[in-house]
C-alpha positions in Angstrom: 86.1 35.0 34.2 87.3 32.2 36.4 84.8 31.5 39.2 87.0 31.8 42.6 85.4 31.0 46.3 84.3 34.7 46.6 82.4 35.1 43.2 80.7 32.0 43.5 79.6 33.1 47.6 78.5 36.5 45.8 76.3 33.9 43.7 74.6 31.8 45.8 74.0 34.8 48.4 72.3 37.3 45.7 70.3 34.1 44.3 69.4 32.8 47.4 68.0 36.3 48.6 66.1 36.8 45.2 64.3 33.4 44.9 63.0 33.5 48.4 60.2 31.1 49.6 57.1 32.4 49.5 53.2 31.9 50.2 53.3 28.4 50.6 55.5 27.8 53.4 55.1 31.1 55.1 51.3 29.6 55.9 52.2 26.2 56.6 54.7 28.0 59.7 51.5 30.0 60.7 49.4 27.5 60.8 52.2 24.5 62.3 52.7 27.5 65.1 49.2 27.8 66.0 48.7 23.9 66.4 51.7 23.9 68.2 50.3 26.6 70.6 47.0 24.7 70.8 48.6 21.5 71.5 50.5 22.5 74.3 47.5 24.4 75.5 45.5 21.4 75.9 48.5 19.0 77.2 48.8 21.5 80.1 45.1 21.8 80.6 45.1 17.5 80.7 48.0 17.2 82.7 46.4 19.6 85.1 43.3 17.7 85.3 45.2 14.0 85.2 47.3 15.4 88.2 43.8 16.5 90.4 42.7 13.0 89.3 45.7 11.3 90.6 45.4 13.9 93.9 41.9 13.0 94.6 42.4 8.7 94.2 46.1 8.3 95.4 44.4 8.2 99.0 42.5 5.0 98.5 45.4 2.8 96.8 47.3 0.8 99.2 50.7 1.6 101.0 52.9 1.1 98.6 50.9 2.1 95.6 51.3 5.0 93.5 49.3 7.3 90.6 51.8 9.0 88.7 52.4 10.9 85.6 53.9 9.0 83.2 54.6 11.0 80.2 54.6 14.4 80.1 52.8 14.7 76.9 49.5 13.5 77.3 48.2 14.2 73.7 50.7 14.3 70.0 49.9 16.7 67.6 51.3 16.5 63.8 50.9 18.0 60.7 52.9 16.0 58.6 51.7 14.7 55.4 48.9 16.8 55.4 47.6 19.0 52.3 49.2 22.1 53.4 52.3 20.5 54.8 52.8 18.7 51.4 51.9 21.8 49.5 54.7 23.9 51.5 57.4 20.9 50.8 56.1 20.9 47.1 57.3 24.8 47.2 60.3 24.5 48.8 61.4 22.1 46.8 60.6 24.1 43.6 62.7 26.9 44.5 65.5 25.0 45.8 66.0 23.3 42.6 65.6 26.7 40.7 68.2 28.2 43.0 70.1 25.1 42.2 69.8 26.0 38.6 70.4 29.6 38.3 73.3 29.1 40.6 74.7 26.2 38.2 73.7 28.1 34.7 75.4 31.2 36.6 78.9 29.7 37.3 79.1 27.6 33.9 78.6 31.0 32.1 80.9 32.8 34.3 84.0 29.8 33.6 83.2 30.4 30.0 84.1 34.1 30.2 81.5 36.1 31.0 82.1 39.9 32.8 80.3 41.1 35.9 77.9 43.3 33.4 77.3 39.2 32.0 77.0 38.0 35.8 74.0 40.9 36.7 72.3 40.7 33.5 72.5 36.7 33.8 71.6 37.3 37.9 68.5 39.2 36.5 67.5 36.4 34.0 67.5 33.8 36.3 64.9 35.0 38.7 62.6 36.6 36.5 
């Protein structure tokens, strides 16, 4: 069978949606979402209370002086490099290059011949 544009689509799409990510980086977006959450929780509760700071002493600078807010992200929050961000990478990684793989294995069997019974069964064999 001679792999055209549309069969090898057909591959990557029924691979791709087979070997999905799992565990790992499902929990790593949890828990980057709830830092994220927190973090800009707590930059609006310290920007808040840097802006009643600045409110309350702006009065006794001189003319000309001025308190202001300077950045508008008071505090950086990251998870990179961390044990679960690494671990969700690790994982991604691993099924990309299985995907990569299947996808590869798929198409050089399919150029050597194989039918569409060959391309399911060989479909079925590469994410099991």
């Amino acid at each position: 069978m001679r792999v055209t544009k549309i069969i090898r689509e057909y591959v990557e799409k029924t691979i791709n949606s087979k070997l999905v990510y799992g565990a790992p980086k499902e929990e790593y977006e949890a828990a980057s979402k709830k830092l994220n959450d927190l973090g800009t929780e707590i930059n609006e509760k310290v920007e808040a209370y840097a802006a009643q700071l600045i409110a309350e002493h702006q009065p006794s600078l001189p003319e000309g002086f001025k308190l202001k807010l300077s950045n508008y992200c008071a505090v950086n929050w990251s998870s990179y490099g961390s044990p679960m961000y690494d671990k969700s990478q690790a994982h991604i990684d691993e099924i990309k290059k299985k995907r990569a793989a299947a996808i590869e294995s798929i198409l050089v069997e399919l150029e050597l011949g194989a039918t569409k019974a060959d391309l399911e069964r060989l479909i079925e064999e590469a994410i099991a």
